[in-house]
DRENNUNU-911100 format. One record per residue: residue in one letter; chain; residue number from 1; x, y, z of N, C-alpha, C in turn. Coordinates in steps of 0.001 Angstrom, whole numbers. Each point is the difference from the previous one (the first is absolute). Layout:
<sites>
 resn chain resi     nc1     nc2     nc3    cac1    cac2    cac3     cc1     cc2     cc3
    A     A  NUM       X       Y       Z       X       Y       Z       X       Y       Z
...
</sites>
This chain:
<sites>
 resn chain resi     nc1     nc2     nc3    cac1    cac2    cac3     cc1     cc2     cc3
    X     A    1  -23527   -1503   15276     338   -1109    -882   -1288    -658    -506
    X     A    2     -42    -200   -1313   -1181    -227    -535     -32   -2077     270
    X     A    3   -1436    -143    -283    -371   -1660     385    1045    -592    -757
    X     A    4     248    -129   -1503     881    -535    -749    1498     -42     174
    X     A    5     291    1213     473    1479     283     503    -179    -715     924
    X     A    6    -550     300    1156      98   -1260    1127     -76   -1703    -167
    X     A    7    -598    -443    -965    -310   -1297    -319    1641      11    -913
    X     A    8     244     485    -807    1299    -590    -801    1075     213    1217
    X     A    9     144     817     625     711     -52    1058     353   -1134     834
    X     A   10   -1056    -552     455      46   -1228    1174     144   -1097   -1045
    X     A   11    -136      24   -1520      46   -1106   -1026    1923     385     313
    X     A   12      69     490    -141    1432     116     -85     801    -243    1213
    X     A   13    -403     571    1325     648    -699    1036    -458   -1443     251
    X     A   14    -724    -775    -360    -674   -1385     410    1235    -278   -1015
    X     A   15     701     265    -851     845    -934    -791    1324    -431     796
    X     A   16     499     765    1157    1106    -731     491    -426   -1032     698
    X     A   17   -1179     118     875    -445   -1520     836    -340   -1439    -834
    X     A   18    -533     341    -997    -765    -582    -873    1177    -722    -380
    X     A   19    1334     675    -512    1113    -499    -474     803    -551     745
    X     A   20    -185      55    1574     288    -505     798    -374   -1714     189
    X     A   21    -701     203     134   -1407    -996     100     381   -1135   -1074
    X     A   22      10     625   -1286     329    -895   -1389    1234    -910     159
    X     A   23    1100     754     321    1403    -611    -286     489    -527    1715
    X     A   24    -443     133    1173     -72    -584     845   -1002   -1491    -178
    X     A   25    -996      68    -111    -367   -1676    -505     714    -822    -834
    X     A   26     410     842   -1065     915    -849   -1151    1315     -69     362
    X     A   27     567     643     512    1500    -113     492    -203   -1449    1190
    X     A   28    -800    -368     657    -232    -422    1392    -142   -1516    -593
    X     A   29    -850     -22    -963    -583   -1256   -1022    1716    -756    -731
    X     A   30     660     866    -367    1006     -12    -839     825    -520    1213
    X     A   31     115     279     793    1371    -452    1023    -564   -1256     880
    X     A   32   -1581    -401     111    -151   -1321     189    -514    -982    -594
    X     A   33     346     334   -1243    -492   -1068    -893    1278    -767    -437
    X     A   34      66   -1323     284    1314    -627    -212     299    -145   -1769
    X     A   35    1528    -436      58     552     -37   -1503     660    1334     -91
    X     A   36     334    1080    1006     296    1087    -235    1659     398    -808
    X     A   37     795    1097     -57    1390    -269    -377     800   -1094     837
    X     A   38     209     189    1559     610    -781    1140    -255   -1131    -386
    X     A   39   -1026    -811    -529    -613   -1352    -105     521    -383    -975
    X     A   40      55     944   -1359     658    -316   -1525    1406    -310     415
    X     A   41     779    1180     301    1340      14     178     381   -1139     831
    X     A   42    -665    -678    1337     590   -1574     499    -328    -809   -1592
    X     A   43   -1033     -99    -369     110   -1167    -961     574     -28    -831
    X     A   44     635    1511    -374    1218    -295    -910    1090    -619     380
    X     A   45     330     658    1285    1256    -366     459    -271   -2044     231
    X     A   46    -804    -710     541    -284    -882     -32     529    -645   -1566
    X     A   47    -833     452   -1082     174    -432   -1264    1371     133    -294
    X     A   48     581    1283     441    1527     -89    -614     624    -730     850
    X     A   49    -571    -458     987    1208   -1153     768    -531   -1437    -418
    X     A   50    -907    -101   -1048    -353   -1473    -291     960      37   -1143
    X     A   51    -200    1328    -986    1149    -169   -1136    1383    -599     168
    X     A   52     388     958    1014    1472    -161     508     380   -1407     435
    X     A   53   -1120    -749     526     322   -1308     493     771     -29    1507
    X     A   54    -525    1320     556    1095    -467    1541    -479    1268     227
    X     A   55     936     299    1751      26    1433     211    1221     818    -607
    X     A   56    -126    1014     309     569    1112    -263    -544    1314    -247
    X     A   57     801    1105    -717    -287    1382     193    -937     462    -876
    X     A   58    -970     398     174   -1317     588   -1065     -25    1320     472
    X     A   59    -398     643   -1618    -298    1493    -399   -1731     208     572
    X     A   60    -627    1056     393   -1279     370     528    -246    1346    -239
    X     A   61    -512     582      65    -856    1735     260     882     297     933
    X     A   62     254    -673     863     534     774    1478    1090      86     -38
    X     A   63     623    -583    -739    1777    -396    -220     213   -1355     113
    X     A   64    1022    -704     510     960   -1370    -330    -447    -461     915
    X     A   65    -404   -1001     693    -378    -733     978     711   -1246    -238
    X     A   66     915    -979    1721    -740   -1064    -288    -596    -865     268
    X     A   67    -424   -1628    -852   -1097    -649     550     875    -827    -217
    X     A   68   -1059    -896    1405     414   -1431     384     -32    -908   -1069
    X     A   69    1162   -1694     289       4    -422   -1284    -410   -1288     -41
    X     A   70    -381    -832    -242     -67   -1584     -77     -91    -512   -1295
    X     A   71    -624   -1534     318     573    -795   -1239   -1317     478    -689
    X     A   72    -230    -805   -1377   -1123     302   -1130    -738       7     650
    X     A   73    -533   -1412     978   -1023     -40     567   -1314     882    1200
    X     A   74    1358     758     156    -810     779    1259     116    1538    -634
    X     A   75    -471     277   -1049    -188    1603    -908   -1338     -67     835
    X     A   76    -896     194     314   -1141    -385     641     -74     862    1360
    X     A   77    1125    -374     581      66     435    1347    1247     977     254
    X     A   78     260    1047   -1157    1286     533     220    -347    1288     670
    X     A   79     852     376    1027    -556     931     910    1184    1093      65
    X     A   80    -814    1604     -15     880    1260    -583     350     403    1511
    X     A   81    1067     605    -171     625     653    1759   -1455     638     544
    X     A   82     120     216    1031    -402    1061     738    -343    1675    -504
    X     A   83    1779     -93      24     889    1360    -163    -492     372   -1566
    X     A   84    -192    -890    -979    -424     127   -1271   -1430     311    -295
    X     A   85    -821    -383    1044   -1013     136    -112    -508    1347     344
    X     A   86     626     191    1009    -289    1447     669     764    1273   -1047
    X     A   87     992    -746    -664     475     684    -748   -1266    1056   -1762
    X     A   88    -717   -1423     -90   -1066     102    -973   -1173     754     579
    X     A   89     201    -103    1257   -1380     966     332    -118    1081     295
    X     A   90    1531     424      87     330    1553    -267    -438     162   -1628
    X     A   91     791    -483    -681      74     404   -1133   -1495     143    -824
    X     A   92    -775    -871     495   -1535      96    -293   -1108    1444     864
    X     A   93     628     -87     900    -607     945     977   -1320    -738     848
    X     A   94     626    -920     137   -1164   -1187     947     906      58    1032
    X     A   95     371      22     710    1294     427    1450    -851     634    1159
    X     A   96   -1039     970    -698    -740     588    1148   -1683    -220     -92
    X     A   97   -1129     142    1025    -882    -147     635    -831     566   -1793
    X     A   98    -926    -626    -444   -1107     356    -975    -358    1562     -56
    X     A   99    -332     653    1158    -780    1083     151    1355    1266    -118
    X     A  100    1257    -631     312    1357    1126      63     -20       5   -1355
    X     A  101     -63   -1305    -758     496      17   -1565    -640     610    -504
    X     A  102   -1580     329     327    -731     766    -923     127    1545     227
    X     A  103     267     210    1468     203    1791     -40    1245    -171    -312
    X     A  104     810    -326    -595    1577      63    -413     151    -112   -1492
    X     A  105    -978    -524    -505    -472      48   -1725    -759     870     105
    X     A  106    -828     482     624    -701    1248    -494     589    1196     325
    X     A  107    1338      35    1296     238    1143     -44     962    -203   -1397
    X     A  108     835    -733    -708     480     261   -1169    -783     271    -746
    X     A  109   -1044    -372    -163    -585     453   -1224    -517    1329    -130
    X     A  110    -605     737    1089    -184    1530     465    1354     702    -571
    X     A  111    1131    -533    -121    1609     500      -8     475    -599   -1322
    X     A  112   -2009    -157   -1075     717    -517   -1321    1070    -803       1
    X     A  113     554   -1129    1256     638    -847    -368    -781   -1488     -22
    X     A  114     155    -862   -1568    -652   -1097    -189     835   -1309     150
    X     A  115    1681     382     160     207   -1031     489     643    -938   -1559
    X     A  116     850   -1139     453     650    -428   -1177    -763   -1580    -589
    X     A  117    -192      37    -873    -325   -1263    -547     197   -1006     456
    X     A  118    -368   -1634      10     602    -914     649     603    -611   -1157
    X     A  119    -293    -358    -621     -67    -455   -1751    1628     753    -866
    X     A  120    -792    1058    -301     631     808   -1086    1109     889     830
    X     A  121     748     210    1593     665     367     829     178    1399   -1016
    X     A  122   -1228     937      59     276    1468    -423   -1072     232     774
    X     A  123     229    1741    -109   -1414     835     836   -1065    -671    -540
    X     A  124   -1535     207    1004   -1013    -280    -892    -329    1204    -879
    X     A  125     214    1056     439    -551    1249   -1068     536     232    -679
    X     A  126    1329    -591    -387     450       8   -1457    -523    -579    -740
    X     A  127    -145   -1838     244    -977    -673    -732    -975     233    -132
    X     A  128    -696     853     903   -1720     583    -524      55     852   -1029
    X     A  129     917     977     573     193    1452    -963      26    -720   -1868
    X     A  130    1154    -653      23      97    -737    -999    -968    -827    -820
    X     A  131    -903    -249     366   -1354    -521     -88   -1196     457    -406
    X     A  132    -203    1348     859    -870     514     -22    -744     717   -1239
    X     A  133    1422     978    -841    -402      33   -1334    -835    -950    -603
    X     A  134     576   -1329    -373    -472   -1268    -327   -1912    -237     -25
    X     A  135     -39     -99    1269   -1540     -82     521    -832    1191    -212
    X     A  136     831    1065      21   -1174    1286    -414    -234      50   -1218
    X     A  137    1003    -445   -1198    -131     277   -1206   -1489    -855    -254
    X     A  138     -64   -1397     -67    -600    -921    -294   -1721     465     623
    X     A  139      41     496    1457   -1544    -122     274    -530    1618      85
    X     A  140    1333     784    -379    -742    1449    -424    -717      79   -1621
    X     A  141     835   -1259    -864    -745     219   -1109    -666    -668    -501
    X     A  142    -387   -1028    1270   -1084    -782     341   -1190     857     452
    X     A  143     424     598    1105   -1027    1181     512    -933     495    -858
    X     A  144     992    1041    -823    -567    1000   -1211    -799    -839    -906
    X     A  145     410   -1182    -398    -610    -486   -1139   -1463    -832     829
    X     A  146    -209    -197     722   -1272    -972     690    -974    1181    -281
    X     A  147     426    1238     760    -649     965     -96    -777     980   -1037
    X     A  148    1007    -205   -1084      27     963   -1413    -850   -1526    -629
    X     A  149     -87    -726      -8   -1032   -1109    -852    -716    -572     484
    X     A  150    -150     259    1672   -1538    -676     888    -473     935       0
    X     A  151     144    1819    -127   -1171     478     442   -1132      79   -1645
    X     A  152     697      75    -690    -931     373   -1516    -404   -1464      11
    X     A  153     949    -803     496   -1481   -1697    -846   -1036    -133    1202
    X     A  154     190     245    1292   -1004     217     975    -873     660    -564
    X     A  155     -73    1835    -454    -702     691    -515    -879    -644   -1247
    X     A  156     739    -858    -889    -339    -163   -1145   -1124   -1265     669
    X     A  157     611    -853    1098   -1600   -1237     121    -419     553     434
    X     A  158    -243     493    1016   -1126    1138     510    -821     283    -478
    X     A  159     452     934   -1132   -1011     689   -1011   -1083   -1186   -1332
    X     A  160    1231    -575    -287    -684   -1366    -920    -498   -1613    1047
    X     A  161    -286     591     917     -14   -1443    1192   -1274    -985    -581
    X     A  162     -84   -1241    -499    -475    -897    -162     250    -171   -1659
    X     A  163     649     872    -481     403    -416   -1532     718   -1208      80
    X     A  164     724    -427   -1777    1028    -961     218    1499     268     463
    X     A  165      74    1427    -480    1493     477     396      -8     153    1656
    X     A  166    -722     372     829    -297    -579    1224     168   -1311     622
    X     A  167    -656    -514    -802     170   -1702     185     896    -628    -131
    X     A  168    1008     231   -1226     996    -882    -219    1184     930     824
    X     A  169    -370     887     109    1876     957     669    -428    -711    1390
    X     A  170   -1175     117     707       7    -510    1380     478   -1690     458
    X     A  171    -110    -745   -1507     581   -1187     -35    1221     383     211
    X     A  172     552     364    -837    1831     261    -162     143     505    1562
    X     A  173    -808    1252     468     434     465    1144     178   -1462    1550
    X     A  174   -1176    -535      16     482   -1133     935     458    -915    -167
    X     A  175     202    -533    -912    1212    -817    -818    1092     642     922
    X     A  176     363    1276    -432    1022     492     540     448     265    1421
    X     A  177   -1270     -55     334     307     251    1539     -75   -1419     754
    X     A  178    -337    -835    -549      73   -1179     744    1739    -611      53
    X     A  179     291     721   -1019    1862    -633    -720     925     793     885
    X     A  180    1028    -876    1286     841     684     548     664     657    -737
    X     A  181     750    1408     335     948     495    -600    1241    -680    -633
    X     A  182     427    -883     911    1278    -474    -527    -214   -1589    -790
    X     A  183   -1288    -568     606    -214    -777   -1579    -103     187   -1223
    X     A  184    -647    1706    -211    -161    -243   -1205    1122     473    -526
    X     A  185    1057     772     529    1302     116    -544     652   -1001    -540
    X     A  186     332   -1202    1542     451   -1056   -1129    -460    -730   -1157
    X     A  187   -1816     278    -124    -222    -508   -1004     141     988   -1348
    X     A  188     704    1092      71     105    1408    -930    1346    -353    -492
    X     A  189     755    -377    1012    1350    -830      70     636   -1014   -1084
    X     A  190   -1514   -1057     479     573   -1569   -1298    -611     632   -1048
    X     A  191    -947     627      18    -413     539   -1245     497     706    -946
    X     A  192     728    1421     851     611     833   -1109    1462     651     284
    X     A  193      48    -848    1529    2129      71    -138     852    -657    -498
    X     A  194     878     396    -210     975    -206    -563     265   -1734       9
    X     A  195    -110    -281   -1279     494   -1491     -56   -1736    -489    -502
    X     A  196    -706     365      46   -1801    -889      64      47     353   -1623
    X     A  197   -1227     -92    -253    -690      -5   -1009      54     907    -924
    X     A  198    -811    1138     515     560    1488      33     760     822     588
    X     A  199    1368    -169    -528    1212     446    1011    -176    1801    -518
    X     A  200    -805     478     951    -263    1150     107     260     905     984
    X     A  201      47    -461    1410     496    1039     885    1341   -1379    1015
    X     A  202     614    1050     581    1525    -691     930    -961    -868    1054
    X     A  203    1240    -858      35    -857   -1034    1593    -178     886    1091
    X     A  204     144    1070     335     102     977    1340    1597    1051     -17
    X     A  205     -33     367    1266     553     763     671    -137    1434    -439
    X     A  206     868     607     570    -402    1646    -354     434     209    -977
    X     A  207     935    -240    -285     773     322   -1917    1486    -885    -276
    X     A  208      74     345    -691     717    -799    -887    1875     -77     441
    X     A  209     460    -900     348    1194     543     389     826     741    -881
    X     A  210    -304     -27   -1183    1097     802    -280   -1208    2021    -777
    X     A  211    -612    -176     993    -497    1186    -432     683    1446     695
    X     A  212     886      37     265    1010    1170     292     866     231   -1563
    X     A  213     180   -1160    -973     658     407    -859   -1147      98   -1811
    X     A  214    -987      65     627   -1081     301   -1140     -34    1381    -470
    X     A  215    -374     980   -1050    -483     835    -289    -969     492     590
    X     A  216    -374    1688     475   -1318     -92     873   -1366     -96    -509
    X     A  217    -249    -431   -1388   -1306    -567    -527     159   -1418     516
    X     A  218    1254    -568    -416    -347   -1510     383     -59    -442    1437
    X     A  219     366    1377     772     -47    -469    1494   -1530     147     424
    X     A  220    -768     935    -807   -1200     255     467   -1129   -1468    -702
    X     A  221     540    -507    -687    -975   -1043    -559     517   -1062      18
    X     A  222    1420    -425     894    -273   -1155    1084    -512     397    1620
    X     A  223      56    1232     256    -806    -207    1074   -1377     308    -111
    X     A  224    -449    -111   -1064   -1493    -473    -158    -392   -1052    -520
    X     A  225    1001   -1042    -629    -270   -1304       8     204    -386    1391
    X     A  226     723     105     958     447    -341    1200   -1954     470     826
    X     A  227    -241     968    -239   -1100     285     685   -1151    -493    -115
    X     A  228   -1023    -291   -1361   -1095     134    -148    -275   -1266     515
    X     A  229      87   -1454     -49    -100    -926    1017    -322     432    1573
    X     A  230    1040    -198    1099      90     530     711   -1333     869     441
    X     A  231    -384    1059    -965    -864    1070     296   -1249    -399     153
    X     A  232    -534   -1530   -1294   -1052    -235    -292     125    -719    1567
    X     A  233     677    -763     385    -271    -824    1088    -216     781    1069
    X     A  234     550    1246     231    -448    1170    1339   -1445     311    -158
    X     A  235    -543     219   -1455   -1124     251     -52   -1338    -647      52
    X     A  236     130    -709    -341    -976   -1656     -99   -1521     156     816
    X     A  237     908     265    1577    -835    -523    1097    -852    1524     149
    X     A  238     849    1392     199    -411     964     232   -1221     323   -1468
    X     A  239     844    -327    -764    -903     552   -1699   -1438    -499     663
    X     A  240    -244    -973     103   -1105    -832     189    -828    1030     644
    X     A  241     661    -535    1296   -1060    1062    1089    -101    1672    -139
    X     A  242     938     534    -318     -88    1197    -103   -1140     465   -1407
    X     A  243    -245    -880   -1083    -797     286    -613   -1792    -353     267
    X     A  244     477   -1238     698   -1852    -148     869     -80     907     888
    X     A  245     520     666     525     -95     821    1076    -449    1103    -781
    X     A  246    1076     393    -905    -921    1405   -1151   -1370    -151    -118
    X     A  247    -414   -1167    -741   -1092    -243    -596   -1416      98     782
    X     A  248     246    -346    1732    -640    -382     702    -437    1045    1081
    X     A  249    1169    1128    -630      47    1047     828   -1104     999    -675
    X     A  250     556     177   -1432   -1103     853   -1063   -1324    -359     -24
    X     A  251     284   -1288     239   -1971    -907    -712    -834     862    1546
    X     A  252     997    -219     899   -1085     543    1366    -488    1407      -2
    X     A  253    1576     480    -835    -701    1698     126    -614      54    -867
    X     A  254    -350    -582   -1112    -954     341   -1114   -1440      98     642
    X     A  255      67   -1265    1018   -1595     489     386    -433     407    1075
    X     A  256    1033    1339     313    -257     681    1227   -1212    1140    -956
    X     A  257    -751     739     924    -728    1056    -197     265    1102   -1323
    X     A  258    1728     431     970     325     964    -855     271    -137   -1381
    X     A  259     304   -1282    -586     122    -317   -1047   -1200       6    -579
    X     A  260   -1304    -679      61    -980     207    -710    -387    1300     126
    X     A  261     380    1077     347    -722    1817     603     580     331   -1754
    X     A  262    1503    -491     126     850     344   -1394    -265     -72    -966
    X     A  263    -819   -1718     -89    -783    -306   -1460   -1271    1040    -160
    X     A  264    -462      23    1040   -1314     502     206      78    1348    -734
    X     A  265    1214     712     375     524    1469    -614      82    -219   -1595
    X     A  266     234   -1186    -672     457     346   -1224    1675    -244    -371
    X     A  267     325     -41    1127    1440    -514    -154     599   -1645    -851
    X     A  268    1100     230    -388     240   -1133   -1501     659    -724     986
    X     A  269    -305   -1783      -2     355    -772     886    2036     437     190
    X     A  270     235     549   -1166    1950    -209     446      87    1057    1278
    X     A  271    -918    1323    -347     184    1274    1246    -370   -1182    1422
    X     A  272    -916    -187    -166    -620    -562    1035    1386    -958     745
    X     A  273     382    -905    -641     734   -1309     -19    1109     923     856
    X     A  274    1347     417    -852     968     987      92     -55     505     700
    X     A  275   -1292    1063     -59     296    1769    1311    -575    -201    1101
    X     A  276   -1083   -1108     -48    -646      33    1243     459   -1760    1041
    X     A  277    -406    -908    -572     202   -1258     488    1369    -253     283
    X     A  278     828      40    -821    1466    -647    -405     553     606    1632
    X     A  279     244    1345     150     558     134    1107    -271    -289    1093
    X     A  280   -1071    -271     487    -468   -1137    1422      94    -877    -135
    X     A  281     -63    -781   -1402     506   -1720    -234    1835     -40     355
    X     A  282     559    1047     -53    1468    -257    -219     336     137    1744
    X     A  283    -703     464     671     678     102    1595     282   -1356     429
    X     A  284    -862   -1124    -256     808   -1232     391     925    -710    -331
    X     A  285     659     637   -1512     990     -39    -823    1128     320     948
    X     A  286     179    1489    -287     916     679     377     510     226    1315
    X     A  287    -803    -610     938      19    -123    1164     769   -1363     544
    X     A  288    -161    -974   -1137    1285   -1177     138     965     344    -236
    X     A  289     600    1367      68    1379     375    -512     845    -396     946
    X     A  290    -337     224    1178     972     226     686     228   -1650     191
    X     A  291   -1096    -949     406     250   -1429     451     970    -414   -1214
    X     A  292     -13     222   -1383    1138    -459    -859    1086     588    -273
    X     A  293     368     492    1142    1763     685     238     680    -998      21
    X     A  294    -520   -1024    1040    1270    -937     111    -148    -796   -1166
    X     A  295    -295    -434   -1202    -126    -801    -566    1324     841    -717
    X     A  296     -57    1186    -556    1275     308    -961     929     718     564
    X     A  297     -63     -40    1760    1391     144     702     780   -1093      97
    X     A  298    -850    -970     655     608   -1548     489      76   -1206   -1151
    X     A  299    -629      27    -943     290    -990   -1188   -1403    -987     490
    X     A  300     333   -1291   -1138    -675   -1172     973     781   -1169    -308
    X     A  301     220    -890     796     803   -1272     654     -95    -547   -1674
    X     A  302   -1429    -489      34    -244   -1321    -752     649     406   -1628
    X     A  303    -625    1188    -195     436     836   -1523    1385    -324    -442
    X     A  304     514     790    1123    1489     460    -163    1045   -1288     142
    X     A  305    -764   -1065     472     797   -1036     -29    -152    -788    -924
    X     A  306   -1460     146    -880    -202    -912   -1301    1062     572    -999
    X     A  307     226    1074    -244     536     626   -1177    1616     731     569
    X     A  308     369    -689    1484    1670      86     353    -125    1663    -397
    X     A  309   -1215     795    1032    1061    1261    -118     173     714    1628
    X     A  310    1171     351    -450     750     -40    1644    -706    1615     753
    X     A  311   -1142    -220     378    -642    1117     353     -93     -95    1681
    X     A  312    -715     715     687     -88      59    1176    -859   -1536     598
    X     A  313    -782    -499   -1226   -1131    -952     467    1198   -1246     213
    X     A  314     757     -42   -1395     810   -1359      69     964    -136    1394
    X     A  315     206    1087     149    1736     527    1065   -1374    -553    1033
    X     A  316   -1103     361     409    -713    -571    1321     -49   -1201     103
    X     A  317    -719    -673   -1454    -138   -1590     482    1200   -1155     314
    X     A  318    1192     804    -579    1372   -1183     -16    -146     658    1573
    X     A  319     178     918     467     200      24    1656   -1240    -548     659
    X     A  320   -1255     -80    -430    -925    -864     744     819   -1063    -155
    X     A  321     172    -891   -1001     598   -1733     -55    1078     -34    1099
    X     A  322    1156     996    -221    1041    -463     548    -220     913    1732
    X     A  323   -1040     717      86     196     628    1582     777     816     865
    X     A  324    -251     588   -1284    1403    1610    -564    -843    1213     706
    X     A  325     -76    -208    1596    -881     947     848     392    1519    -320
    X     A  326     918     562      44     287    1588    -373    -856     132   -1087
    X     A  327      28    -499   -1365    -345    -331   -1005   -1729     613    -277
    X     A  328    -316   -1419     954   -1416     124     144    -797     700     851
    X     A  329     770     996     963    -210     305     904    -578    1410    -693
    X     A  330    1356     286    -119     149    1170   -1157   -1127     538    -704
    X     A  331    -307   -1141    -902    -657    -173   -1000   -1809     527    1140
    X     A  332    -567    -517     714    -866    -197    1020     259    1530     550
    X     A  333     745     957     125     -36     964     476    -361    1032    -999
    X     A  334     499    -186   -1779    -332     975    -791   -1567    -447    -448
    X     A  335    -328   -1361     -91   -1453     214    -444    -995     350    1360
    X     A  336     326     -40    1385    -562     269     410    -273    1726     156
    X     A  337     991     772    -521    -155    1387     280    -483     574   -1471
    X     A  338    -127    -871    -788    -642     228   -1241   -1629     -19    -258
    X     A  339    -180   -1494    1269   -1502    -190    -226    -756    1245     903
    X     A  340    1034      23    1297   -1179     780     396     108    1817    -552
    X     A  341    1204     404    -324     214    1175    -873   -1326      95    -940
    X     A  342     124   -1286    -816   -1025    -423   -1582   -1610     178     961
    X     A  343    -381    -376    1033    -987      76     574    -444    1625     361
    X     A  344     726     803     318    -193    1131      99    -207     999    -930
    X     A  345    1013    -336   -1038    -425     368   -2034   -1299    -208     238
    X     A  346    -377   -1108    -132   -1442    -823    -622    -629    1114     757
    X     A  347     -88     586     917   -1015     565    1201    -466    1347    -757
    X     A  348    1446     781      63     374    1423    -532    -660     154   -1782
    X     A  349     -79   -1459    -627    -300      12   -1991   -1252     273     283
    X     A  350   -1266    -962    1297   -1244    -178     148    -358    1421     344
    X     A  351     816     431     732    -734    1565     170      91    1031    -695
    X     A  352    1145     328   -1196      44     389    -934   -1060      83   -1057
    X     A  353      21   -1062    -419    -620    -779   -1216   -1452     435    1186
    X     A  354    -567    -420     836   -1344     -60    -149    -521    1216    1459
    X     A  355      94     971    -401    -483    1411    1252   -1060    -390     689
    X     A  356    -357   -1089      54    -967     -15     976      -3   -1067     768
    X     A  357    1958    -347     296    -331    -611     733     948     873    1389
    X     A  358    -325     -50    1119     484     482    1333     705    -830     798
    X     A  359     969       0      62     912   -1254    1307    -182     696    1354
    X     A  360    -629    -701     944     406    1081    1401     480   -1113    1117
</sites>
């Protein structure tokens, strides 16, 4: 077995501990950090017995319970059975010892079972499944496009570095990178959605409700009004860096050795640039491939919630608020087998792309 085979090897068995490791801290964090479902669900029931004005029978997660009753004054101190309580901690899966709950969620999850929503009372992998399209569309053609227009304007300052077109794109560039993603959406938003100034693109979501009964030209050019927003805001932060990174990558190889041997030959700065430099400038490129998997598997929170589109990012943060554990749990198990999957890409592009390097 050669050094490399052996090194991707143990990269690959270190991923069940590793994943171990990950979702055991966060599962552990999650079940003692107060405000959890059990905590929500009393204060509802509390609240619906202030509505009601007395005791009586209240609806819950767990089923019908009931609670004790008094006058207005004592909502304050209204206290749930026993039997009701114990009843909710089945239904939560808080009933048993921290360390049982976690080999009892992980053996479901080994058995691909994720378990039912608390919220939305459906599977979670329906709601992901359902989702998931959603989030890939948006940061795969986010992906492609950072890529297809950071590596030529990288190339292009590089080559012209201290001109003005240098100067002023590197303005625009940290401009841009200083601007969260999802600010500058909403400011793309008052600007050019629907209802502003220039009512030029929709306030958000993925398309149009009634785009099942469009023609398929007009279905394809509302879901590219639906998109190009959205896209600019995926790109923003990455455009930025991914093009200083070009630039910074080339300027170094320009003044390695072998590059001046090239001039020295007679060679026309584009051979030089192109056949010789360009491809050792691009290994630190292409080698972020894998770390930006999860960005156009998993969506992102802030995006997808400026512009209401119901992607994997939005479906996470309403279960962060409300403490929709399957949900998030879920969610915590696919990016974690993504990042470190995406970590092992990144490994396998570096050795590709550049033969001289050896993993042992």
């Amino acid at each position: 077995m050669s050094g490399m085979t052996s090194y991707f090897l143990r990269r690959i068995l270190l991923i069940l501990p590793t994943f171990i490791g990950i979702t055991l801290m966060v599962f552990v964090i999650l079940q003692i950090t107060p405000g959890g479902p059990l905590e929500q669900e009393i204060m509802k029931l509390k609240g619906g017995m202030a509505q009601m004005g007395g005791g009586g029978i209240i609806g819950s997660g767990a089923g019908v319970i009931e609670t004790a009753g008094g006058s207005g004054n004592e909502f304050g101190s209204v206290e749930i059975p026993a039997e009701a309580l114990e009843e909710m901690k089945r239904y939560y899966n808080l009933d048993k010892p921290i360390h049982i709950r976690y080999i009892l969620w992980l053996w479901d999850i080994f058995h691909l079972d994720f378990g039912n929503s608390y919220t939305y009372a459906e599977p979670v992998w329906s709601l992901i499944v359902s989702r998931f399209p959603i989030s890939i569309y948006f940061g795969l053609i986010s992906f492609i496009l950072t890529y297809v227009v950071c590596i030529p304007l990288g190339v292009a300052k590089a080559v012209k570095h201290g001109s003005p077109f240098d100067l002023v794109s590197s303005v625009l560039v940290f401009i841009g990178y200083s601007i969260p993603g999802w600010a500058l959406g909403a400011v793309l938003l008052v600007l050019l959605g629907g209802g502003s100034f220039w009512d030029i693109f929709p306030l958000g979501e993925f398309r149009s409700e009634f785009w099942g009964d469009l023609s398929w030209w007009g279905k394809i050019t509302d879901q590219v009004h639906h998109t190009v927003l959205p896209v600019i805001a995926y790109m923003v932060a990455g455009f930025a860096g991914m093009t200083i990174l070009m630039k910074n990558s080339l300027m170094e190889n320009l003044g390695h050795d072998y590059v001046r041997t090239a001039f020295a030959k007679g060679l026309t700065e584009k051979r030089v640039v192109f056949t010789h430099a360009l491809r050792n400038s691009l290994i630190p490129i292409v080698t972020n491939i894998g770390g930006l998997l999860g960005l156009f598997f998993m969506g992102s929170y802030l995006i997808e919630k400026t512009f209401n589109i119901n992607g994997m990012g939005l479906l996470t943060l309403n279960a962060l608020l409300v403490r929709d554990y399957p949900i998030m749990l879920t969610f915590l198990v696919i990016g974690s087998v993504i990042k470190l999957t995406g970590a092992i890409i990144s490994d396998i592009i570096y050795a590709v792309v550049d033969p001289r390097i050896r993993f042992k």
